[in-house]
C-alpha positions in Angstrom: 9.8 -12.0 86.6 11.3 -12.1 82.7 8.8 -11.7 80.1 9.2 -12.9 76.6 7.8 -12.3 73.3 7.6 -14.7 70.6 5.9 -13.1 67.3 4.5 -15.6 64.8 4.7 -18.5 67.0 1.6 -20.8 66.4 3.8 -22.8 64.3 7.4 -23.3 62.9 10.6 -21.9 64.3 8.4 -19.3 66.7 6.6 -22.4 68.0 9.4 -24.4 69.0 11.2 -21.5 70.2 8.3 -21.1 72.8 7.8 -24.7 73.3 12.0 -24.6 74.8 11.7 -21.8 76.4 8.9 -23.2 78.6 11.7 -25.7 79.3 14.6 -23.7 80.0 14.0 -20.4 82.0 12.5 -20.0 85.3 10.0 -17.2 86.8 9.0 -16.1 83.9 6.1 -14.7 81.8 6.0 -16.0 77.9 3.6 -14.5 75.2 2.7 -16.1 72.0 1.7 -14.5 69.4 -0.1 -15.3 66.1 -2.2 -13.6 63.4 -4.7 -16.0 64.3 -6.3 -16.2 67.6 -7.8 -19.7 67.0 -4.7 -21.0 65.9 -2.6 -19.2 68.7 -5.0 -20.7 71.5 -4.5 -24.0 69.9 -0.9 -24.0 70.0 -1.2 -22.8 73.4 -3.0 -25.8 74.1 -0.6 -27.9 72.7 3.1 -26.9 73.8 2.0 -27.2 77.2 0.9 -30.8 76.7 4.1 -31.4 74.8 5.8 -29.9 77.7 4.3 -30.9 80.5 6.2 -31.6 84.0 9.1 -30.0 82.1 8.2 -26.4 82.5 8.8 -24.9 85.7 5.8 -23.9 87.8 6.9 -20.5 87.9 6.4 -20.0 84.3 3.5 -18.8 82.8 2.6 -18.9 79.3 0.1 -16.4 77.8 -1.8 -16.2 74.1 -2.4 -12.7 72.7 -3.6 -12.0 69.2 -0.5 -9.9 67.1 -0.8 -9.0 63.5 2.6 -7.8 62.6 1.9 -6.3 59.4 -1.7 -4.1 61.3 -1.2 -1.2 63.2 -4.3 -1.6 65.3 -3.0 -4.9 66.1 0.2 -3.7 67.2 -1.2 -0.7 69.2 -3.8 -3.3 71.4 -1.1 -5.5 72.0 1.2 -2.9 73.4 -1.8 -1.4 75.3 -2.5 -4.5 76.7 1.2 -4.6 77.9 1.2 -1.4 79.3 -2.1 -2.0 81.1 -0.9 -4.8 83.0 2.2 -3.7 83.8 4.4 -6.3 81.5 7.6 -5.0 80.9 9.6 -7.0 78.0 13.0 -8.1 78.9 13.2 -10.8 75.1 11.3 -9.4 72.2 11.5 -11.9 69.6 10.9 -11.3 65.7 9.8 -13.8 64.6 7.0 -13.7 62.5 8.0 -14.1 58.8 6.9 -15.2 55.3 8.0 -16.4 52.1 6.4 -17.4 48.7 7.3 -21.1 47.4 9.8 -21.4 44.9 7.2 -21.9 42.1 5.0 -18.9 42.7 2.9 -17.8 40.0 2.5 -14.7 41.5 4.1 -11.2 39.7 7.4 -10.1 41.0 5.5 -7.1 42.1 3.0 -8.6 43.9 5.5 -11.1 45.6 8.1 -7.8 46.7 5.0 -6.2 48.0 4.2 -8.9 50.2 7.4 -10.1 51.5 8.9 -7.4 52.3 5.4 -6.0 53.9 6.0 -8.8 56.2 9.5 -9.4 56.9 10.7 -5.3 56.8 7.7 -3.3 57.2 6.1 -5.5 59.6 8.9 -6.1 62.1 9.9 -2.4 61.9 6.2 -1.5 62.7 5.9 -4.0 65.7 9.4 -3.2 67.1 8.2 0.4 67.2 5.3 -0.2 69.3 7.2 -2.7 71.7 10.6 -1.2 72.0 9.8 1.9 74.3 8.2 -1.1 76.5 11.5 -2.9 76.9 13.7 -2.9 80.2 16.9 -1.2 80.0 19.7 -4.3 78.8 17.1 -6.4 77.2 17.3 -7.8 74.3 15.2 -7.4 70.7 16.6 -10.7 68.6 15.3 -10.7 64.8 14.9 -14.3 62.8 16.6 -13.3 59.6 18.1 -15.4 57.2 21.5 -16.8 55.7 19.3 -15.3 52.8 19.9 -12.2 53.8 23.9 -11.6 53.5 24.3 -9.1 50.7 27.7 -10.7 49.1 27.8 -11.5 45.5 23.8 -10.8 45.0 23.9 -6.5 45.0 25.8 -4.2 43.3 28.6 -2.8 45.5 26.9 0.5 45.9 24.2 -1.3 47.6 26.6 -2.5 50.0 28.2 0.1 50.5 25.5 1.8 51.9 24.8 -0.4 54.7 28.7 -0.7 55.2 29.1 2.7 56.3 27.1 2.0 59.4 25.5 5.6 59.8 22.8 4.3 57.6 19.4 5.6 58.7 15.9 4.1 58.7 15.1 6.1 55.5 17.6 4.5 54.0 16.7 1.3 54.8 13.1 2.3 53.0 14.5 3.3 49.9 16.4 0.1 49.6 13.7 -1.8 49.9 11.3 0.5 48.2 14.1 0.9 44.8 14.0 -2.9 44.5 9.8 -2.7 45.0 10.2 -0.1 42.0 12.1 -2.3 39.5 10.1 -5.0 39.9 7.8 -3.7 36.9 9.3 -3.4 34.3 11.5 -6.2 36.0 15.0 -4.2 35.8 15.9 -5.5 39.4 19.3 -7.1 38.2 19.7 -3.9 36.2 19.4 -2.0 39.1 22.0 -4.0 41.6 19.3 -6.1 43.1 19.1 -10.6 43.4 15.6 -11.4 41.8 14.4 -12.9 45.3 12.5 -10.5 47.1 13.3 -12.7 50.5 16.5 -11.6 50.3 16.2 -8.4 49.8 13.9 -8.3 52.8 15.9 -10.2 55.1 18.8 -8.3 53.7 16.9 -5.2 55.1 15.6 -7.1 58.5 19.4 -7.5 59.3 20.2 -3.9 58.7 16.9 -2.8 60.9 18.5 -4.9 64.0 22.2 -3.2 63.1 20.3 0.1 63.3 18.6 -0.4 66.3 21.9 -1.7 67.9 23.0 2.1 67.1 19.8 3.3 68.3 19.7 1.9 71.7 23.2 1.7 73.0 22.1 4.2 75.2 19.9 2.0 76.9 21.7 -1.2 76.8 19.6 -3.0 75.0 20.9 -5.8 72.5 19.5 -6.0 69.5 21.4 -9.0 67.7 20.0 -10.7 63.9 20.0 -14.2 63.2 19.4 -17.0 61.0 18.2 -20.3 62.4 19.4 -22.5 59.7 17.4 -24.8 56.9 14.5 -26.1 58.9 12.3 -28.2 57.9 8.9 -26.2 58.1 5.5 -25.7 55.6 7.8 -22.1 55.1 10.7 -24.6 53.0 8.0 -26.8 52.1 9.7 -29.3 54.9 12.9 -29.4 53.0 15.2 -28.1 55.2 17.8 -31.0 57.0 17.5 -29.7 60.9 14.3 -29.9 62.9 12.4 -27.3 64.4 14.4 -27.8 68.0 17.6 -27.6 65.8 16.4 -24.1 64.3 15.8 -22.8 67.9 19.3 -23.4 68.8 20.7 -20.3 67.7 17.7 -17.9 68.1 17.3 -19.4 71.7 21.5 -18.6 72.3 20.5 -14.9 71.4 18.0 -14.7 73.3 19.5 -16.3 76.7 23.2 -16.2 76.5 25.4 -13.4 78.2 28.0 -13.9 75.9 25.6 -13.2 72.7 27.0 -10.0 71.1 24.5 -6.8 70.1 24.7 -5.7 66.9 25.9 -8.8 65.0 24.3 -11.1 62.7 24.8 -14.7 64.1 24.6 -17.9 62.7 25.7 -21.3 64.3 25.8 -19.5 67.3 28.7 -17.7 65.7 29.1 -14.3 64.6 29.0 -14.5 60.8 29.8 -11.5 58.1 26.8 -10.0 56.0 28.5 -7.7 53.9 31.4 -9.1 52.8 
């Protein structure tokens, strides 16, 4: 029996990544997750209608409440896990967020919340859930084409993640410098794009390269990715693929044998970062 965690999945990307999954894998336990519990049984409710006869019988799909960004949160749900004896073979990262384009918000205010999200909270989930995965699973992380670091940072900020023995400190000052210089607003100054997505999809990609150091020992792939432009309420619907084209790439991570570890992948492709 696989088991499967989708994180942020009561919409979007992480709901249609569920909703395929149910169609494509066999004996298999899959968890969504959501901030919202009312929401996340709802969406429950409906992928399996949308579904239907096409999900095996031997898979079973499960709600749990997850709060990426609380630590209680993360604690229950990996108390739950260990309780009943769930092992994770797929962890997926999915939960994410982004202001609109025409946020009044401060910069500050806007650094402080992405990157809660999209760093802090992935790198505070993945530490509760990663001592619970099998040896040779898999952790794949929804970044971003948002994220590659080319021709938006100073070269010293590249550099940094280029020499690959990077640590997770160093990953917090990054993103901690740019929170910094966000008032008074010297980000550019400083080597930084003004978009505080980037710079925390920038850091999510550099989280799963360091965790692909981390856990060679255990086999365990941990592999970054960008779904595409989907059209979801995060791009205001703009994006030209579909949900089910977004899940095309995360869903190749997360099944394929041939999907590399510690690579950021786009297209189903390996695709450059740094450079």
């Amino acid at each position: 029996m696989k088991v499967f965690i989708v994180t942020g999945a009561n919409k979007g990307i992480g709901y249609g990544i569920v909703r395929n999954l149910l169609k494509l894998v066999k004996e298999s336990t899959i968890f969504l997750t959501a901030r919202n519990g009312e929401l996340g049984l709802k969406a429950v409710d409906e992928v399996l209608k949308e579904v239907g006869t096409m999900k095996d019988s031997s898979v079973d799909l499960k709600f749990h409440q997850l709060d990426i960004t609380d630590e209680e949160s993360c604690k229950k749900f990996k108390n739950y896990l260990e309780n009943e004896k769930y092992k994770i073979d797929v962890l997926i990262n999915n939960a994410g967020f982004a202001f609109n384009i025409d946020a009044t918000e401060s910069p500050l205010i806007q650094a402080k919340s992405t990157i809660g999200i999209n760093y802090y909270g992935t790198k505070m989930v993945s530490k509760y859930l990663i001592p619970l995965i099998k040896d040779e699973g898999r952790i794949v992380n929804i970044c971003s084409m948002c994220g590659k670091m080319a021709g938006y940072y100073s070269e010293e900020k590249i550099e940094l993640f280029k020499k690959n023995t990077y640590t997770e400190e160093d990953i917090d000052s990054f993103v901690e410098k740019y929170i910094a210089s966000c008032e008074p607003d010297v980000r550019t100054t400083n080597g930084y794009p003004c978009s505080s997505y980037r710079v925390s999809k920038a850091a999510e990609i550099a989280l799963t390269m360091l965790y692909h150091r981390q856990l060679m020992d255990r086999k365990i792939r941990a592999i970054a990715c960008c779904p595409g432009y989907v059209a979801t309420d995060m791009t205001n619907y703009k994006g030209p693929l579909t949900i089910d084209e977004g899940t095309v790439t995360p869903l190749y991570c997360a099944l394929n044998d041939d999907a590399p570890s510690g690579e950021f992948i786009e297209h189903c492709k390996v695709s450059k970062w740094l450079s």
